[in-house]
Every structure is written in C-alpha cells, then in structure tokens.
C-alpha beads as a LAMMPS data file, in Angstrom:
LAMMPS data file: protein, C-alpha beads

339 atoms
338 bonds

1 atom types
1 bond types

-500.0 500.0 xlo xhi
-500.0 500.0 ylo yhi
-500.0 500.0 zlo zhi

Masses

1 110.0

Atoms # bond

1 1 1 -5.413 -35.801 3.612
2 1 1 -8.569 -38.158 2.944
3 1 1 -11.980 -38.507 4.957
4 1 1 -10.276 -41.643 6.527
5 1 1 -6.907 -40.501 7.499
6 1 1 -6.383 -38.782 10.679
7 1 1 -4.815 -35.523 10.577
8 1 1 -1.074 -35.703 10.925
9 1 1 0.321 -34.389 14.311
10 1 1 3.964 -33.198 15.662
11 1 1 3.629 -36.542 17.700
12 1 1 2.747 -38.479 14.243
13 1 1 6.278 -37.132 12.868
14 1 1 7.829 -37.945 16.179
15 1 1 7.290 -41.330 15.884
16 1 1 7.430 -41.710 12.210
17 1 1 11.278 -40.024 12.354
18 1 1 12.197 -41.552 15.829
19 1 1 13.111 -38.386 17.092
20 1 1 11.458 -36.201 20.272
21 1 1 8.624 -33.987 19.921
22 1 1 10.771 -31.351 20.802
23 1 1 13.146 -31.751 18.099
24 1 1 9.773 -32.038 15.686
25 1 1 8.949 -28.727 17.074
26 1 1 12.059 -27.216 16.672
27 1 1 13.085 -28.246 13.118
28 1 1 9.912 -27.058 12.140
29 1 1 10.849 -23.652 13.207
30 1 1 14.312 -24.185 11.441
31 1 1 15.665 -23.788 15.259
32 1 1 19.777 -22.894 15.623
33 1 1 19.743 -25.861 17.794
34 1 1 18.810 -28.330 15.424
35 1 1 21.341 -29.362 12.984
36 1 1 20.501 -28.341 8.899
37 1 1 20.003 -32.386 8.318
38 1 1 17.214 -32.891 10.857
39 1 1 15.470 -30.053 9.803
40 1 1 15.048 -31.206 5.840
41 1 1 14.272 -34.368 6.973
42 1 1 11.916 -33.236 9.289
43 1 1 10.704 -30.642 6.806
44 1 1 10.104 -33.516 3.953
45 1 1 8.515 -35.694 6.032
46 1 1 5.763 -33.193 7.191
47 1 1 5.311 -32.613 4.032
48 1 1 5.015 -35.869 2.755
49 1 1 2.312 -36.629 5.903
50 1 1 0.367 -33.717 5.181
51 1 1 1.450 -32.013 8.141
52 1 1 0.015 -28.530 9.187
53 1 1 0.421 -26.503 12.442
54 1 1 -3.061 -26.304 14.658
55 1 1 -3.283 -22.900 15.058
56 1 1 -6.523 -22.871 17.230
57 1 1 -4.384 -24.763 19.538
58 1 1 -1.449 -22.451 19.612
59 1 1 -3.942 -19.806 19.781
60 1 1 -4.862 -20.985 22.891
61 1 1 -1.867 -21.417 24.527
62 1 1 -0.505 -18.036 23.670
63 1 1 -3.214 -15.894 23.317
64 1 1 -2.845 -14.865 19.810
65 1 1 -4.760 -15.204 16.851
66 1 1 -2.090 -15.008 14.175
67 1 1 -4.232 -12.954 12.190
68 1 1 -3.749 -9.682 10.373
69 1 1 -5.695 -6.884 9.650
70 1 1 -5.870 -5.051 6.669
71 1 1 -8.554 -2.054 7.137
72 1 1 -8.943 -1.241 3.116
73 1 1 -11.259 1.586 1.972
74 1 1 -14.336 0.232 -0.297
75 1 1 -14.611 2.537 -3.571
76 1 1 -17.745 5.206 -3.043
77 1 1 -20.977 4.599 -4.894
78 1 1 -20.962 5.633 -8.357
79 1 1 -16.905 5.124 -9.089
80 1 1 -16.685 2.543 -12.128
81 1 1 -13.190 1.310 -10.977
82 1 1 -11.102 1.320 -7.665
83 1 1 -7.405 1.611 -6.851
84 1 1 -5.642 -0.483 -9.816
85 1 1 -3.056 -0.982 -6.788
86 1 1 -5.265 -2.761 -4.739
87 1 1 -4.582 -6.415 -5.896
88 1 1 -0.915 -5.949 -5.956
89 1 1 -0.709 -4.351 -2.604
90 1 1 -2.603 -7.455 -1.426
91 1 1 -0.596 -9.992 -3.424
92 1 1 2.325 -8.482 -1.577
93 1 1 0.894 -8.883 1.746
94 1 1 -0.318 -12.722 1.246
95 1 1 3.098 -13.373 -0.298
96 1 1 4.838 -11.977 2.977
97 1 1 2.622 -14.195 4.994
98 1 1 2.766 -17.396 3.212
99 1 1 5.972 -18.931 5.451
100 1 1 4.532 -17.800 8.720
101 1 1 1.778 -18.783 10.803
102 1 1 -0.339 -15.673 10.367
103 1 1 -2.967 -15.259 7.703
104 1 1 -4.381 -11.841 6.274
105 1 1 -8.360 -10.626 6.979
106 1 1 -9.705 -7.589 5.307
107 1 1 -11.810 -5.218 7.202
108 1 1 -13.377 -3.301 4.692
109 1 1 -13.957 0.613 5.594
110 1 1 -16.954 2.278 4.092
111 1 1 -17.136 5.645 2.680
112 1 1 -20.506 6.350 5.367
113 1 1 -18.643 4.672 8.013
114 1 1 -16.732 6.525 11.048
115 1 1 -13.204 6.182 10.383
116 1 1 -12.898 3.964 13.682
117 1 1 -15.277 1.916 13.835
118 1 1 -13.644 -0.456 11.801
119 1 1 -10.717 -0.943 14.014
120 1 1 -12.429 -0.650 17.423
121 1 1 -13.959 -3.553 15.617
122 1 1 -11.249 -5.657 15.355
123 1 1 -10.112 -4.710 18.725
124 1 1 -12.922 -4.925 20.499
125 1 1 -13.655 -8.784 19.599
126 1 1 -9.943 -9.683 19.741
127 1 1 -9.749 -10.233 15.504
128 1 1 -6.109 -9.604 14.765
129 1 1 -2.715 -9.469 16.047
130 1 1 -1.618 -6.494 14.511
131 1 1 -3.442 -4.152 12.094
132 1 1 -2.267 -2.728 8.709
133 1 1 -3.735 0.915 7.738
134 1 1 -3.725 2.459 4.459
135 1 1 -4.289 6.184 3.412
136 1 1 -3.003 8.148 6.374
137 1 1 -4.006 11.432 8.575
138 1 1 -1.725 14.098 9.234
139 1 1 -3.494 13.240 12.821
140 1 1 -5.029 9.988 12.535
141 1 1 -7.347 8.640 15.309
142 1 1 -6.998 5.237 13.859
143 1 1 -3.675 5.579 15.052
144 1 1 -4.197 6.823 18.484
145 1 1 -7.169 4.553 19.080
146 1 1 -4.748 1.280 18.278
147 1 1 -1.764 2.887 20.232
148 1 1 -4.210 3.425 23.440
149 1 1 -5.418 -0.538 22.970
150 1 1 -1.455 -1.298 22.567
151 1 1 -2.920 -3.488 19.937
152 1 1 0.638 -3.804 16.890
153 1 1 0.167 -1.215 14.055
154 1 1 1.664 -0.026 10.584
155 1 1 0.414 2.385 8.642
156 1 1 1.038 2.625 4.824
157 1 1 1.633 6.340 4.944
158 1 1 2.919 8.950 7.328
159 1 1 1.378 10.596 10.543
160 1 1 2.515 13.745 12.106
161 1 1 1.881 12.656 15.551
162 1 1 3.726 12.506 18.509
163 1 1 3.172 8.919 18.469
164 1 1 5.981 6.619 17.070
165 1 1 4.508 3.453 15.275
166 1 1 6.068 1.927 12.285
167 1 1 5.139 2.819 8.545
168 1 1 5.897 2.437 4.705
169 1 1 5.934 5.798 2.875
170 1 1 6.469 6.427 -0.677
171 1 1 8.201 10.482 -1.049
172 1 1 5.595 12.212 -1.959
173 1 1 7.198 15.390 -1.645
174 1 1 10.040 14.079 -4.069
175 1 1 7.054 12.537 -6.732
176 1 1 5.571 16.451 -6.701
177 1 1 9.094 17.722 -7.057
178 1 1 9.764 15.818 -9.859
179 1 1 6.833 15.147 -11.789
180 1 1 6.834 18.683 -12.154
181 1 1 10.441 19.639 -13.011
182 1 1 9.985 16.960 -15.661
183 1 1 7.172 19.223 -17.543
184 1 1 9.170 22.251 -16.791
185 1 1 12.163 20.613 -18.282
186 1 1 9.875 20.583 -21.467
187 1 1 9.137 23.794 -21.726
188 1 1 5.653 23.530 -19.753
189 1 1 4.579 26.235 -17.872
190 1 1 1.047 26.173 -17.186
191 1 1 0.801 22.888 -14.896
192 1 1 -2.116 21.163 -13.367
193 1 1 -1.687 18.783 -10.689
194 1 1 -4.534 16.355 -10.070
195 1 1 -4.117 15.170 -6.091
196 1 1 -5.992 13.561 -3.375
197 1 1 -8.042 15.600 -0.745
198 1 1 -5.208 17.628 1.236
199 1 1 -6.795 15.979 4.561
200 1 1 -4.599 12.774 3.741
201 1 1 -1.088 13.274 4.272
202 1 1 0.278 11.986 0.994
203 1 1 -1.617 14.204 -0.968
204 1 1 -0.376 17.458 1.022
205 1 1 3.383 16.180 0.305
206 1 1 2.689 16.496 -3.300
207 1 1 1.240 19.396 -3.118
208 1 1 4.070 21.078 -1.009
209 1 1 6.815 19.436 -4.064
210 1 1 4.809 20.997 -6.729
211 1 1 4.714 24.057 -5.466
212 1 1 8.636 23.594 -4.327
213 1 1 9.481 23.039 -8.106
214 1 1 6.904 25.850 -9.336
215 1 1 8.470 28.827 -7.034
216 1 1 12.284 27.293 -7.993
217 1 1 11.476 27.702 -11.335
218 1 1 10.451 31.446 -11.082
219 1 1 6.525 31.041 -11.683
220 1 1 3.463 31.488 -9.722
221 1 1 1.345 28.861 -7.541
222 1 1 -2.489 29.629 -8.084
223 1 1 -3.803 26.122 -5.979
224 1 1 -7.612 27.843 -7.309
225 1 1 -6.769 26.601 -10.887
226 1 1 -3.394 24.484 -10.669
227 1 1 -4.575 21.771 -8.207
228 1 1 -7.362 19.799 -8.596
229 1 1 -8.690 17.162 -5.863
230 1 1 -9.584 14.386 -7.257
231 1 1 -12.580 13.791 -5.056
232 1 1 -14.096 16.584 -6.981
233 1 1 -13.644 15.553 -10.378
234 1 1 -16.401 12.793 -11.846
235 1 1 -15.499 13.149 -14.980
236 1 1 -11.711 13.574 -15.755
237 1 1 -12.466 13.918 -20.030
238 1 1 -14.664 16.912 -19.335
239 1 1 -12.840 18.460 -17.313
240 1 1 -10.159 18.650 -19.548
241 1 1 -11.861 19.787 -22.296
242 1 1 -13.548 22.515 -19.880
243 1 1 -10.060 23.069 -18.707
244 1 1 -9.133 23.807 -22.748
245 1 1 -11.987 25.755 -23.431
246 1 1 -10.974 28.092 -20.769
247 1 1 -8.771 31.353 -20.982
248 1 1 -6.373 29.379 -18.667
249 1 1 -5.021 26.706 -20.950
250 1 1 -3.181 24.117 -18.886
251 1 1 0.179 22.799 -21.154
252 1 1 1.438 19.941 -18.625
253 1 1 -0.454 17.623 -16.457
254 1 1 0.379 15.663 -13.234
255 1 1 -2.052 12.658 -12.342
256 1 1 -1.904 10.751 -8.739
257 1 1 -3.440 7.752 -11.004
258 1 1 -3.694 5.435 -14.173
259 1 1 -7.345 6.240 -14.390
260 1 1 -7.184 9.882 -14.107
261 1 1 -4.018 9.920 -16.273
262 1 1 -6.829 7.739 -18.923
263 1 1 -9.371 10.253 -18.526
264 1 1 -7.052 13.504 -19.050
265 1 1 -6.015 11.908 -22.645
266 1 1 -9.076 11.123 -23.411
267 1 1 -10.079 14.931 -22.904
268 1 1 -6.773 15.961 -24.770
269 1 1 -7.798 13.683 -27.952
270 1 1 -11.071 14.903 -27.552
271 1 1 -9.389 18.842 -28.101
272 1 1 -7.155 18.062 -30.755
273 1 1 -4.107 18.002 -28.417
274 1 1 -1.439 16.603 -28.547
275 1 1 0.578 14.827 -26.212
276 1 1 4.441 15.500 -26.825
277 1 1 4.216 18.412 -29.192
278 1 1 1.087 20.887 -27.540
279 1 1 1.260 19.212 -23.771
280 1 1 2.519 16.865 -22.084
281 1 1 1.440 14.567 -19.261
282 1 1 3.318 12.414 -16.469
283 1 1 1.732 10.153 -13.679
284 1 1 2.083 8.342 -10.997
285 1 1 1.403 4.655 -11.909
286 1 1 1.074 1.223 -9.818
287 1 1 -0.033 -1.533 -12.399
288 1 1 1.891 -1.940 -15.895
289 1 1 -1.150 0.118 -17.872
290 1 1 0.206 2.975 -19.013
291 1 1 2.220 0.238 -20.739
292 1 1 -0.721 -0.307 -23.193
293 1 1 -1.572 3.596 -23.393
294 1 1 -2.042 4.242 -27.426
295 1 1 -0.359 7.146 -26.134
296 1 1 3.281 6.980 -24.709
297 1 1 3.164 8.788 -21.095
298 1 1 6.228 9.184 -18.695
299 1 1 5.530 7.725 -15.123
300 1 1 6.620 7.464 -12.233
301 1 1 6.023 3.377 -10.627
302 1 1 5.398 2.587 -6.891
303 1 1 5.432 -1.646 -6.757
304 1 1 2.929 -2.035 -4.380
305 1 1 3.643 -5.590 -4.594
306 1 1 6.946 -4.590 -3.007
307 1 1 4.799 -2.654 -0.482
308 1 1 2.738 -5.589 1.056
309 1 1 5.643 -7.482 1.535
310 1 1 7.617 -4.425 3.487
311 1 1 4.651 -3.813 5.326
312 1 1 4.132 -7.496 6.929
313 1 1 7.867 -7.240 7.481
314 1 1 7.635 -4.257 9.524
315 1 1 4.526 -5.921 11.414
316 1 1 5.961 -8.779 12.368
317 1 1 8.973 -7.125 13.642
318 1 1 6.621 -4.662 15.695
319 1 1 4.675 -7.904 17.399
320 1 1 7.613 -10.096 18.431
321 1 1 9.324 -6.820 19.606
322 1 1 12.087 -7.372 17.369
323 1 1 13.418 -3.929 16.847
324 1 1 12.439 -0.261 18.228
325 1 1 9.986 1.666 16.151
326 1 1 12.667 3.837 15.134
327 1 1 14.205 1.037 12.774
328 1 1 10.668 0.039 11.281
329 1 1 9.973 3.648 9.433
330 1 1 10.703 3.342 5.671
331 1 1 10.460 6.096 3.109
332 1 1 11.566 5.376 -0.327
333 1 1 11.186 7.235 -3.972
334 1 1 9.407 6.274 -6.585
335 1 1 11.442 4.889 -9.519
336 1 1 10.886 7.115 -13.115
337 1 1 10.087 5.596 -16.142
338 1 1 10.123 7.714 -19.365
339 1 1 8.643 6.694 -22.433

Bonds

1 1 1 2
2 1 2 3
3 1 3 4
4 1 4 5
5 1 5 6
6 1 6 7
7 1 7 8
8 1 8 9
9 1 9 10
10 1 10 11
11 1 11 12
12 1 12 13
13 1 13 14
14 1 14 15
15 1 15 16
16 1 16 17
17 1 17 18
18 1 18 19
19 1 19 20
20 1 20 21
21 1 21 22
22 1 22 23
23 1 23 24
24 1 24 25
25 1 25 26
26 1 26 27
27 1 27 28
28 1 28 29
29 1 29 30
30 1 30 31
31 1 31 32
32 1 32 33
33 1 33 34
34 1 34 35
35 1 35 36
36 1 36 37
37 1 37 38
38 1 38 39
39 1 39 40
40 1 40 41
41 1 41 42
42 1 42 43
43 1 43 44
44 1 44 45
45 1 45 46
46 1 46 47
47 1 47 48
48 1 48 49
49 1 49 50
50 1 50 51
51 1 51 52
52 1 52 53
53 1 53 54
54 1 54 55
55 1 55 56
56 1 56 57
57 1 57 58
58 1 58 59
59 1 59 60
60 1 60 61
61 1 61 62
62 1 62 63
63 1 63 64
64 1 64 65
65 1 65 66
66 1 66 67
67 1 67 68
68 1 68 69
69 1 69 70
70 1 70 71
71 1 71 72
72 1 72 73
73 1 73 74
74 1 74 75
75 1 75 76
76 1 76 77
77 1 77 78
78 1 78 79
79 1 79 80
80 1 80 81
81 1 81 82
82 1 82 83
83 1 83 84
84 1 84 85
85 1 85 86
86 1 86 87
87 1 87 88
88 1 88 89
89 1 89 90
90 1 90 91
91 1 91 92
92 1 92 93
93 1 93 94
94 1 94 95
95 1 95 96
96 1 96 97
97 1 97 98
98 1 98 99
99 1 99 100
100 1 100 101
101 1 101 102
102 1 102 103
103 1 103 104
104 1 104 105
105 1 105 106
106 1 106 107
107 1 107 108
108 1 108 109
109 1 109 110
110 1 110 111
111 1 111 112
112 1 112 113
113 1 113 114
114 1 114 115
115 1 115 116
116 1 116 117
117 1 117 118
118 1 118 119
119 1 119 120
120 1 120 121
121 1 121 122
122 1 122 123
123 1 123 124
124 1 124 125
125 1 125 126
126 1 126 127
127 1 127 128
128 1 128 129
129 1 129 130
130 1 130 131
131 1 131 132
132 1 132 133
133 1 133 134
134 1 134 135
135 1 135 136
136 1 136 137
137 1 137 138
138 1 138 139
139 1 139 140
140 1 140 141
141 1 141 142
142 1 142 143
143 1 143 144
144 1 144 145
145 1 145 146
146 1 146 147
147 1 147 148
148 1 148 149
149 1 149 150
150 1 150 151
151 1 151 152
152 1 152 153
153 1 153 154
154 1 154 155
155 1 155 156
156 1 156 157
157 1 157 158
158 1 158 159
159 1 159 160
160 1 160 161
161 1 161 162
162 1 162 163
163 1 163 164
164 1 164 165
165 1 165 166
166 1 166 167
167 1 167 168
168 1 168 169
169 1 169 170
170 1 170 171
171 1 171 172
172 1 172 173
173 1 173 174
174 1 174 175
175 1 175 176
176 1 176 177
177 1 177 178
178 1 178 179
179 1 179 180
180 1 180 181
181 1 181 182
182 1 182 183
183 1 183 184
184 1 184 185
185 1 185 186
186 1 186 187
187 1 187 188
188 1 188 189
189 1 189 190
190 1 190 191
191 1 191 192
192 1 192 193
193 1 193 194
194 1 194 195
195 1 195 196
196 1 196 197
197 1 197 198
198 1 198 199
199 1 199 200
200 1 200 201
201 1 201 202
202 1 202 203
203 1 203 204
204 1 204 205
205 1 205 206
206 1 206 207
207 1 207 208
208 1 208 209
209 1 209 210
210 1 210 211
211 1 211 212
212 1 212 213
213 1 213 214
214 1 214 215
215 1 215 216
216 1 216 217
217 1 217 218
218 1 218 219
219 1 219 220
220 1 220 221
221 1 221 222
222 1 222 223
223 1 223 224
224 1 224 225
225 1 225 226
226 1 226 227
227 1 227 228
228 1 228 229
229 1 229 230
230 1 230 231
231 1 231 232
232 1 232 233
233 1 233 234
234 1 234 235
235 1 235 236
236 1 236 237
237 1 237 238
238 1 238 239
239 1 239 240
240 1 240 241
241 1 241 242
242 1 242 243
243 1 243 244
244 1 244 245
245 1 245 246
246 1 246 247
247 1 247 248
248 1 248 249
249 1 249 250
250 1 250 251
251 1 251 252
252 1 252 253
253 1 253 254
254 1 254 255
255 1 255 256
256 1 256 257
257 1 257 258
258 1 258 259
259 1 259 260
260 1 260 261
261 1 261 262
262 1 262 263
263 1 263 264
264 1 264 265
265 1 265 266
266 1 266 267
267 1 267 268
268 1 268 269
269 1 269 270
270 1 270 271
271 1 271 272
272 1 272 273
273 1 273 274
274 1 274 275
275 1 275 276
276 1 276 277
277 1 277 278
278 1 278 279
279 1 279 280
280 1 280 281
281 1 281 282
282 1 282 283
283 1 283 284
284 1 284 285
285 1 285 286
286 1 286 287
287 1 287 288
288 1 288 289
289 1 289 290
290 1 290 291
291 1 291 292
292 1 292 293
293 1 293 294
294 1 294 295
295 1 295 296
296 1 296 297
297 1 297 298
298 1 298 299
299 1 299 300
300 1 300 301
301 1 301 302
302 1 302 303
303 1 303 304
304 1 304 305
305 1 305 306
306 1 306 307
307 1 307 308
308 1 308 309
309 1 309 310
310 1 310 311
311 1 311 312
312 1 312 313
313 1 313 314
314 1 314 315
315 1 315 316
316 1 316 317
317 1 317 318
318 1 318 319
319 1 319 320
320 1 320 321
321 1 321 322
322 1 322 323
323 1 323 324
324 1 324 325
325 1 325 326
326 1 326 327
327 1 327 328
328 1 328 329
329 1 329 330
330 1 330 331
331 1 331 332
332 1 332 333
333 1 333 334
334 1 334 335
335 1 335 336
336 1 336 337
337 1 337 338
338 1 338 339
C-alpha cells in the first residue's frame, strides 16, 4: 500500500466483490455459512487490495488486545550464552500466531526482579490477552496472581497447585529415568547428574528419575556428590577436571544442556578421558549442536519449536473457552537419539 492509496477496508472489498459486508466479514473468518467459493475469492481479493484487519478497532469493540505475553527470563550477568532453546521456542510461538489476529510481546523477567512484578505488569495496564510462563514453581505465585486477575494462562511446565490452568510439560521424570539407565546399560556406575535448582519443578522430576533408576539398579544415591545444580557451577571444564582429580571419579554424566554437555567434554579432553571407552556422557538437547560435537554424544531432543506452537494452541483454546482445562494439560517424552 503506497503514501497515496487509502488503506483497504471490509467495505472496499464489499464493493469491489458486490457482495455484503457481512459476507466480507465472514469469508474472512472462513465462516461455515459461507460457501468454499466466496471465501477464495474473497480471500484473493484482500489480498490482492492489501487488505488487513484494524485491530485497534476490534480492540475497541471487544475489549481485547489480541496480544500475548511471553514472560521470558533474561540470562544473569556474567553467563556468556543463554538458553540455545530460546529462539526456537519463540519461532514456535510466532509461527502459531501468524493466521490469527493476535501477535506475541515479550516481557522480559530479570534475575533482581520479584518474580511478579512482571506479570502484575501486564495485568495491571491491560497488555495481553493471555500470558505464557516458562520455568515453573512447584507453587508458583505467578500462577495464583494471574488466576486471582482471571487474566488466560499457560505455563510451560508443571505446578503442584490446587489450581487447574493449562500447561505443556516435557517428562522429566522419564528424561532422569532414562538418561540414566542408558549409562547404566554401559556399564557406568558412578553417575553425575547436572540439574537445575530443585526450586523449579522440572528439575526436581529429574532428580526423582535418577534416583528411581539408581535405587532399581541396586546402587546408592549420594545427591552431596551425584547432583550438581547448575546455578552453582561457572565453570563446567573445571569442574570436571576437579571432579577427576578427586577420590570420587564420576564414569557417566547427565547434562540438562548443550552448553554444559560442551563444557563437561571439554574437562574430559582436558583429563585424558575418553568418551565411549573410560565414560560416557548423554544430554538433554534442544538445538541440532551436539550434531557438530567432534565428539559423538547420545541425547535426548525436546523441539521447542514444537513447543511454541502447542503452547499458543492451548492459549487460544483457554481464551475463547473452547475446552475445560482438563483437555489443555499435555505431557509428552522426549524423543532419544543415540549416536
């Protein structure tokens, strides 16, 4: 659309197509009651005009904003790299909302911030529709604090509270579980799991499936030296080669992350170990890196690409009342990839 030519209007089509604004309307929304013909040629026409919904108006006949939230945690002073995930999961989202008239903001969440403040934020001025949250509670006040506003939320991650609200969850229990009867199957026996603080749900679910597999398998759970939080660690390299220098040699190696999973074979090349024959390592990947890893390492993949889009999904659903919260909770497993 040029400087000169006004902005192309439901009415514009109308008379353009000789149909009814109401059928215009309609076709646009690919109504039932408009037959398949009208709405192509209604379709190809707005396209051809440059035709685009006014969403300030619509806003202002029904109250919404057709926004959505996403409240993403900024990475903490001194970090050299975020969540690799981060641009997929985002991707995922945007891709979700291209066909609809909502549009994705990001509210960022600061490491020094209070953990609400971000979405009394958005509900305080009115900013979104509905509100996505990443990196759950077991009791999250983000949670209650949207459920009290009745302002739409899903979480990516599980609560434990009495609260029913829609969420995507990966199995965190079953990626534990796993990841460590896959170094067991190898004849590993002294396993390290690196995991997020135990605070956040997802991280206490692997926990509790490593220490499933551990017991199953007859041996000992010492959390003082077989569980590392990653919030501790700055430097994953030395503390593997602290961790090899020790009289508690760790043989196998679980990492939440591509970075970390970078970092503990650094420290292993760094020790003159080596991964396959002295140790072995298996992580939990989001991004096609440990593709390009000089060494081969078994993973298991989470397509957070797939994640966005579920997400909106169960969002949308949640604002237009479409189903009961019951029927928007999905937890699915990770897929294995072994290399």
């Amino acid at each position: 659309m040029t400087p000169d030519k006004p902005r192309a209007t439901l009415k514009t089509l109308a008379r353009h197509l000789d149909l009814s604004v109401t059928t215009v309307s309609r076709a646009l929304k690919g109504g039932a009651e408009v037959k398949p013909e009208t709405i192509e040629r209604v379709k190809t026409a707005a396209a051809a005009l440059g035709y685009r919904p006014n969403h300030s108006g619509i806003g202002l006949k029904t109250g919404k904003t057709h926004v959505i939230a996403l409240v993403m945690p900024v990475i903490k002073p001194g970090e050299i790299v975020g969540d690799l995930g981060t641009l997929p999961l985002i991707e995922g989202l945007t891709a979700a909302l291209a066909d609809t008239p909502y549009h994705l903001t990001i509210i960022p969440s600061r490491p020094e911030q209070d953990e609400l403040e971000p979405v009394r934020y958005i509900a305080e001025h009115g900013l979104a529709d509905g509100v996505i949250l990443n990196i759950t509670r077991s009791e999250d006040e983000r949670v209650k604090y949207l459920h009290s506003m009745n302002l739409p939320l899903v979480t990516f991650g599980r609560t434990e509270l009495s609260i029913q609200h829609p969420f995507y969850d990966t199995d965190n229990i079953d990626f534990g579980y796993r990841a460590a009867n896959y170094l067991l199957g190898r004849g590993r026996r002294k396993l390290v799991m690196l995991t997020p603080p135990q605070h956040y749900l997802y991280g206490w679910h692997r926990k509790v499936g490593f220490q499933r597999a551990l017991l199953e398998a007859g041996l000992s759970f010492e959390e003082h030296r077989q569980l590392l939080i990653e919030a501790n660690a700055t430097d994953y390299r030395a503390q593997t080669r602290e961790w090899l220098q020790s009289g508690w040699q760790p043989d196998g190696f679980i990492c939440g992350t591509e970075i970390a999973a970078m970092g503990i074979l650094a420290g292993l090349h760094d020790s003159g170990r080596l991964v396959g024959t002295d140790c072995d390592l298996v992580t939990l990947e989001t991004s096609p890196l440990p593709e390009y890893f000089r060494t081969p390492v078994s993973g298991f993949h989470q397509d957070l690409h797939k994640v966005g889009r579920q997400l909106v999904g169960l969002l949308l659903d949640h604002i237009d009342q479409r189903k009961p919260v019951s029927e928007l909770q999905i937890i699915e497993k990770a897929d294995f990839i072994e290399r």
